[in-house]
C-alpha positions in Angstrom: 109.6 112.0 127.7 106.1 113.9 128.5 103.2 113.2 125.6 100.7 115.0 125.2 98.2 114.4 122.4 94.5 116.7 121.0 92.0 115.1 119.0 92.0 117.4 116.7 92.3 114.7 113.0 95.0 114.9 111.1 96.8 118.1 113.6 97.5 115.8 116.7 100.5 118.0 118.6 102.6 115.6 120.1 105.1 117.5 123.0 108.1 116.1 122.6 111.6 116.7 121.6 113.2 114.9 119.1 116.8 116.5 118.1 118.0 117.1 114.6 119.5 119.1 112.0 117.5 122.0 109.7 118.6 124.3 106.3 117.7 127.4 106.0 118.1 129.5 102.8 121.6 130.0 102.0 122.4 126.1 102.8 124.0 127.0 106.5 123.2 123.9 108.9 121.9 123.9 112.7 121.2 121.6 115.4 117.9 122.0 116.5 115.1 120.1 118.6 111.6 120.0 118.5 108.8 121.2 120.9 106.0 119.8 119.0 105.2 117.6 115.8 102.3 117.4 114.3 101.7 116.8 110.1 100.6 120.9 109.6 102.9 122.2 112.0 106.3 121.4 113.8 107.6 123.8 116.9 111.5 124.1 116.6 114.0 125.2 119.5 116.6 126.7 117.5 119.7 128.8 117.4 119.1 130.7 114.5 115.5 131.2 112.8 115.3 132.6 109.3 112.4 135.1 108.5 108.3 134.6 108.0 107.7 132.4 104.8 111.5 131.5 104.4 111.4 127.8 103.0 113.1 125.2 105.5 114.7 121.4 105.9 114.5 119.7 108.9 116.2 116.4 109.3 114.7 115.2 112.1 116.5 111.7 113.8 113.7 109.1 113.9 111.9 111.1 111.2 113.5 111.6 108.6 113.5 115.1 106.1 110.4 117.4 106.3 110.7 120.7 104.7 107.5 123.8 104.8 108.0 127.7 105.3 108.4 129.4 108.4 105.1 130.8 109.8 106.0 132.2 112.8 109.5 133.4 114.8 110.2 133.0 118.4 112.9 134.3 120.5 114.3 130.6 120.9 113.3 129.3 117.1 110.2 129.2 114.9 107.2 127.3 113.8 107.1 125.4 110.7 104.4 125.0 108.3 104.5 121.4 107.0 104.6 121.3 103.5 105.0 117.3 102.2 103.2 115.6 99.0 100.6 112.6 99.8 103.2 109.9 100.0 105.7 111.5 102.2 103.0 112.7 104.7 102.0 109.1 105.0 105.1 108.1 106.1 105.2 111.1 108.3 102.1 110.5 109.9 102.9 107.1 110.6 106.6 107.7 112.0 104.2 110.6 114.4 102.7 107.8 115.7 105.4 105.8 116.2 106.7 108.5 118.4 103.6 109.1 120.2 103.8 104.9 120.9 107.3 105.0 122.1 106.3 107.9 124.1 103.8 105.9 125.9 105.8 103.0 126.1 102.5 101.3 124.1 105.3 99.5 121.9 108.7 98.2 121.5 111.5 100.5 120.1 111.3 98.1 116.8 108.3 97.4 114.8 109.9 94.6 112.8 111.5 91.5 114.0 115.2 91.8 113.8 118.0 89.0 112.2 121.3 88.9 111.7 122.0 87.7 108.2 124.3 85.5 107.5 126.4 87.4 104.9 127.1 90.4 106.5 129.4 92.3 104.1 127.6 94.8 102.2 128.7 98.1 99.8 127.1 101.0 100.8 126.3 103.8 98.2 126.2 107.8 99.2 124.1 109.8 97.5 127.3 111.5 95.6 128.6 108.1 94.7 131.0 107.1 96.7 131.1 104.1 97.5 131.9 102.7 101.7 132.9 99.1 103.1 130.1 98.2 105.9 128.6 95.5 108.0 125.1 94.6 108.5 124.5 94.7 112.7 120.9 93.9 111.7 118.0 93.8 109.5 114.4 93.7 109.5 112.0 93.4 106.4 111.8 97.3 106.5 115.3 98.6 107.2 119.0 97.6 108.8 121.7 98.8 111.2 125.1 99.3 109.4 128.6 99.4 110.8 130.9 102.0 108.9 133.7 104.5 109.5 131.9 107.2 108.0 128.2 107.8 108.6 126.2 109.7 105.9 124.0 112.4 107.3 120.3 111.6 108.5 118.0 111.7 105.2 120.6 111.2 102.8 119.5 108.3 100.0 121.8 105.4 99.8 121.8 102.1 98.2 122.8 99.2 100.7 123.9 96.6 98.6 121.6 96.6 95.4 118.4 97.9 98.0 117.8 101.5 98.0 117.1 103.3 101.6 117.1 106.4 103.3 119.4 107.0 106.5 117.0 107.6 109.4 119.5 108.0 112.0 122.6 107.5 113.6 124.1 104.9 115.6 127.1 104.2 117.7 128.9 102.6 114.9 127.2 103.5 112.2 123.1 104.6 111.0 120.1 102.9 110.2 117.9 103.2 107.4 114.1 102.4 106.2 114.3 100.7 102.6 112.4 102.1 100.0 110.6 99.1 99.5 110.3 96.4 102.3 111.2 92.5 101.7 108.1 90.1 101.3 107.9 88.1 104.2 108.7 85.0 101.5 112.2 86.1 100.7 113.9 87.2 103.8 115.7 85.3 106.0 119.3 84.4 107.5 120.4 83.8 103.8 119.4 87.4 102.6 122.2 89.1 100.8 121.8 93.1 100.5 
């Protein structure tokens, strides 16, 4: 993975490709990668672009959703404009430097400590309801690894156990999620129950 960051504040392009999934108008889904990230504009090597100003989702593994417009077309994709409220372009910033880090090799793939709890079973809740059998592989104080037969898609909102979380991608076996809010240090430990 090659990195290559500007100084520029608050526009730092990072080169690197990070794969995913991205909506255009109509609700058709692609596969797409990135060239570049940054939090006003993301470069996207894709199969099929929309047109200038179209609205777009990306679901980006590792990222999470970003939507924006398109602002420019290329023969192999497009450019997005980043459009994200105050909250969700904190997050975003920080997961860009979590890439840039793991890029570097500056830290280790996980920023919390990981356990495995001692009750495992937990009920995990897609965003239309349903409702799927699955197995905690492991937890930190911010998110979890979870076993299950069928994976919900990357940025879907689901509820493991009675804790709410977003799926940030997908594993072997199953996906991962952030919780919405993290545990206190105080409560979590081997006989956390989700």
């Amino acid at each position: 993975m090659k990195l290559h960051l500007q100084p520029e504040p608050d526009a730092r392009p990072i080169q690197i490709r990070v794969g995913g999934r991205y909506m255009l108008p109509g609700g058709v889904e692609h596969a797409c990668e990135t060239r570049s990230l940054s939090l006003e504009t993301i470069e996207v090597l894709a199969p099929e672009s929309g047109l200038l100003g179209d609205p777009v989702t990306l679901y980006l593994d590792e990222v999470g959703p970003v939507s924006g417009a398109i602002r420019a077309v290329s023969p192999d994709g497009f450019t997005l404009t980043v459009d994200v409220g105050p909250e969700r372009r904190a997050r975003f910033a920080a997961r860009l430097d979590w890439l840039a880090d793991q890029a570097s090799g500056r830290t280790d793939q996980r920023s919390d400590p990981r356990i495995v709890p001692t009750q495992r079973a937990v009920e995990v809740r897609r965003a239309d309801g349903r409702v799927l059998a699955g197995t905690v592989m492991d937890l930190s104080m911010t998110g979890a690894a979870i076993a299950v037969t069928e994976v919900p898609p990357v940025g879907e909102a689901v509820t493991i156990g009675k804790r709410r979380a977003t799926v940030v991608r997908h594993l072997q076996n199953g996906f991962a999620v952030t919780f919405r809010l993290p545990f206190r240090p105080e409560t979590f430990g081997l006989h956390i129950v989700l």
